[in-house]
N, C-alpha and C positions, 0 to 999 in steps of 0.2 A: 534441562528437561526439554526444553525449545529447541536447544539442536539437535535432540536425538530424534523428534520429531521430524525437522528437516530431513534427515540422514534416513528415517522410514516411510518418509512421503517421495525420496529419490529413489527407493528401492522399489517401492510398488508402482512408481511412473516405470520405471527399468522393466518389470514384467511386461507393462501395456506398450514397453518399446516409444517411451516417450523419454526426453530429457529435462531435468531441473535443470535450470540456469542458476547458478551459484552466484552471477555477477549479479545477478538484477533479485535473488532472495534474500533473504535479511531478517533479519529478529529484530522484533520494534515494540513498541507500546503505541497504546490510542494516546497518552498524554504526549510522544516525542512526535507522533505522526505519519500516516503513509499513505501512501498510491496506490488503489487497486483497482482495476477493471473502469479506469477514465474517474473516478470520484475520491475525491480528499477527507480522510477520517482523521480529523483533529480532536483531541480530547471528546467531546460531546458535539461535535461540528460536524457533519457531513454534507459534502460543497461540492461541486462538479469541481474534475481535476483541470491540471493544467493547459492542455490541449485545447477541453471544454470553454473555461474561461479565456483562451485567447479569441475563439472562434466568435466567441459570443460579445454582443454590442453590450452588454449589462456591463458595468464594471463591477468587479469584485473586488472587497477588500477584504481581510481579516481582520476580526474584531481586536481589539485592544484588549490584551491581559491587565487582569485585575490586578493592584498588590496586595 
């Protein structure tokens, strides 16, 4: 179902004369984690991304998973 999605979000970019990038889209979950627009959405976590936290004198860690 998520990639038929993908495959109708390339078709209506295709009308506006835009391109999906297939290398950098991806089907994920908030528990596996991802990258969007500079900010990190980890399960219930939303963190400035990577870029962000190099730039920035704060360090960042992620928290330690529970068992």
């Amino acid at each position: 179902m998520a990639n038929q999605a993908v495959d109708e979000a390339e078709s209506i970019l295709a009308t506006l004369k835009l391109e999906l990038n297939r290398e950098k889209t991806s089907v994920t979950t908030f528990k596996q984690g991802f990258e969007y627009l500079g900010t990190l959405f980890l399960g219930k976590l939303k963190l400035p991304g990577k870029k962000a936290r190099e730039k920035s004198k704060v360090r960042w860690r992620l928290p330690r998973r529970r068992k």
